[in-house]
N, C-alpha and C positions, 0 to 999 in steps of 0.2 A: 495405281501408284506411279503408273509412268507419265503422270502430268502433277502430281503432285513433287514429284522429284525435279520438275522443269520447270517448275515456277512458285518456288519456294518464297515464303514470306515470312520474316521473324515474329517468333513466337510470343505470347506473352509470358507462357507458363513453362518452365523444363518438363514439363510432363505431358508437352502436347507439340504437336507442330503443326504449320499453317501453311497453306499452297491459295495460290491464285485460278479458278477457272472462269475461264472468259472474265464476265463483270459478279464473279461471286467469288467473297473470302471463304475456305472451307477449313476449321477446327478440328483435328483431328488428335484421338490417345495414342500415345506412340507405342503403349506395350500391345495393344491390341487391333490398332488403326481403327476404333470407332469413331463413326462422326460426330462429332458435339454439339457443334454451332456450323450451321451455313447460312452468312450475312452477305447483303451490299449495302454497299459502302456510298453513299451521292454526298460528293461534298459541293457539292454547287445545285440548290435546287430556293424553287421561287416558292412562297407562302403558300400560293393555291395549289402548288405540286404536292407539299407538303399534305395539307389537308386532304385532297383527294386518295394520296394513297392512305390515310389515315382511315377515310370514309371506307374504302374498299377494304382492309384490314379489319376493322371491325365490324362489317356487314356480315364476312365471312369465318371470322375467330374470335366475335366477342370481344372481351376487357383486354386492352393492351399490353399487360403488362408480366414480366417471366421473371423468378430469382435465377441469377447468377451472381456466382461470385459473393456472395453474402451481398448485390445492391438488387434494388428491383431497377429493371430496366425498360426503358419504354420507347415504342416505336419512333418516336418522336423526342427528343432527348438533347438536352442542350447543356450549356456550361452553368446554370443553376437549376439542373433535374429537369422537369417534364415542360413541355413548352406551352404554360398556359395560357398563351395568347392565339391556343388554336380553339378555347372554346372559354363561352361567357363563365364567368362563376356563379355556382347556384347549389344550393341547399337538396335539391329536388332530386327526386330519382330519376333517371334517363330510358329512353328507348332509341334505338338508334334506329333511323329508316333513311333510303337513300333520295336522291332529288326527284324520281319519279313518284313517290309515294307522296313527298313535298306537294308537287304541283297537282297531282291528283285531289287531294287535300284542298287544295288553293281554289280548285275549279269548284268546289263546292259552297264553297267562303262567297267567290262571285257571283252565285248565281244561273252560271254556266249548266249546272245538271239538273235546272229545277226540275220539279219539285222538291228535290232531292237538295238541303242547306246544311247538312251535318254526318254526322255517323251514323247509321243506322244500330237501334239496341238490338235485344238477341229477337224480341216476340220481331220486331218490324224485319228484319231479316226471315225467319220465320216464316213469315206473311208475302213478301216479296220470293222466297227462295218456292214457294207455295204457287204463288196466283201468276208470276211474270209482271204482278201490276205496282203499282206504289200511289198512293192519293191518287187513284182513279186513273193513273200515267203507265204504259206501257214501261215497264224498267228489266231487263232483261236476268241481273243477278242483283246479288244487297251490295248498298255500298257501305262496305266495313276495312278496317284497318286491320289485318295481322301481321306485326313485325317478325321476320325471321332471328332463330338464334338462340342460344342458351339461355343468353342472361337477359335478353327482352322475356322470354319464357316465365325466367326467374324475379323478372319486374313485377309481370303478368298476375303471373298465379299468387303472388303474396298483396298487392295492389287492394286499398281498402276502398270502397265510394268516398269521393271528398279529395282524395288525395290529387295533387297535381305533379303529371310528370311532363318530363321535358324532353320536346321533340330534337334531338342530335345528328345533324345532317355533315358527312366532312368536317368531323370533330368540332363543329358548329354549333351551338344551341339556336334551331328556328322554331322556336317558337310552344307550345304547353299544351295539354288536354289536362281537364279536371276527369276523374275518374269517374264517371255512373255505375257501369257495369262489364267486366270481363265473360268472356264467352268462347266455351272452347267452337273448332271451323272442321268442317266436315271437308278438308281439303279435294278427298278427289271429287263430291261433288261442285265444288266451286271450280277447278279448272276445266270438268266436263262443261258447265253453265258456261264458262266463256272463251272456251276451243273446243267445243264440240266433242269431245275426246279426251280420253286420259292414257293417250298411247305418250308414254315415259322415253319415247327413242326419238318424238318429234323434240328440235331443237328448241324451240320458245316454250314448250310443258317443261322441258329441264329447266330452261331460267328463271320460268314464273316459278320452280318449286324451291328454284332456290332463294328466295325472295317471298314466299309463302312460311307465315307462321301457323304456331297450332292453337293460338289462341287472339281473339279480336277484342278493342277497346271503343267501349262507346263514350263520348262526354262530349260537353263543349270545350272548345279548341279557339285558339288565338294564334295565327302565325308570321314569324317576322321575314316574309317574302311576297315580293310585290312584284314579278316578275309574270304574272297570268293578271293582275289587275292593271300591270302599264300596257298591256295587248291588247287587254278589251276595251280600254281607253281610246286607243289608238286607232280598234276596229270601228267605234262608236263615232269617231272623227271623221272617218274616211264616208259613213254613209250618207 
């Protein structure tokens, strides 16, 4: 209380008061002192700031969006509602994965992991998660997609063959997969397959779980990122 009383901030509501800590507004009930809302405030931030924290926001809490006050309010939020020039408009259902799942992606598009040009289905994972091998090719683990998260979960599991969803990267739309087949992912055996280990206290087993879904999508895929094709371009130039 003794910093909420030293940097007090006007309230919106008589039923509530506001204090300042460091760079966070904090809402608080005044008959009880419960917290309500703890926001920051950026009134000066560039487009790609904007999207990035948008990307990480959703990587880790899903759909953007909370009622308050009888409005729905969203991470991103402007003078006419929700700021949709942080992602293309599309019909499509979404999955959301961040730019290393992107370019992972991408490396397969170019040719970069042949044999290997797409997602691997459940039997070819299967097959690879089995021998180590892939079209006769030493290949260590399957290359499969599983997005982290509720509502990719919630994409996942309702997801019909045919359907096309759309890859969302920093509230970005890069790019689609047509659905083949969903497949639930034997998680510890896949970070064992590619750390040796499923000890949960080493620090990159925690990143990769948090980034680790429980379910993988195989289809053909189109993506709108050119940033692993202007490299191999440039590496093809140089030899």
């Amino acid at each position: 209380m003794k910093t909420a009383a030293a940097n007090p901030v006007d309230a919106a509501s008589p039923d509530t008061f506001k204090f300042k800590d460091k760079t966070l507004y904090v809402v608080a009930q005044k008959t009880s002192n419960r917290v309500l809302v703890i926001y920051e405030q950026i009134k000066k931030a560039s487009q790609q700031k904007i999207q990035d924290l948008i990307g990480d926001l959703y990587m880790e809490f899903d759909d953007p969006t909370v009622l308050a006050h009888d409005k729905v309010v969203y991470w991103a939020y402007g003078k006419k509602g929700k700021n949709m020039e942080l992602q293309k408009r599309s019909n499509n259902r979404q999955l959301f994965i961040d730019k290393q799942a992107l370019a992972t992606l991408s490396f397969a598009k170019e040719g970069i992991l042949a044999p290997v040009t797409g997602l691997m289905g459940k039997e070819e994972a299967k097959e690879v998660d089995k021998t180590g091998y892939y079209k006769g090719v030493p290949f260590p683990f399957p290359f499969i997609i599983a997005p982290f998260g509720k509502k990719n979960a919630n994409v996942l599991t309702t997801a019909i063959q045919g359907e096309t969803l759309d890859f969302v990267v920093d509230g970005e739309i890069k790019g689609h997969i047509v659905v083949d087949e969903v497949f639930k992912v034997d998680k510890k055996r896949r970070i064992e397959q590619i750390f040796g280990t499923y000890d949960t206290s080493n620090p990159d087993v925690q990143l990769f779980l948090k980034r680790l879904g429980d379910y993988a999508v195989s289809g053909e895929y189109e993506l709108d990122f050119d940033d692993i094709k202007i490299i191999k371009k440039k590496i093809f130039l140089m030899e």
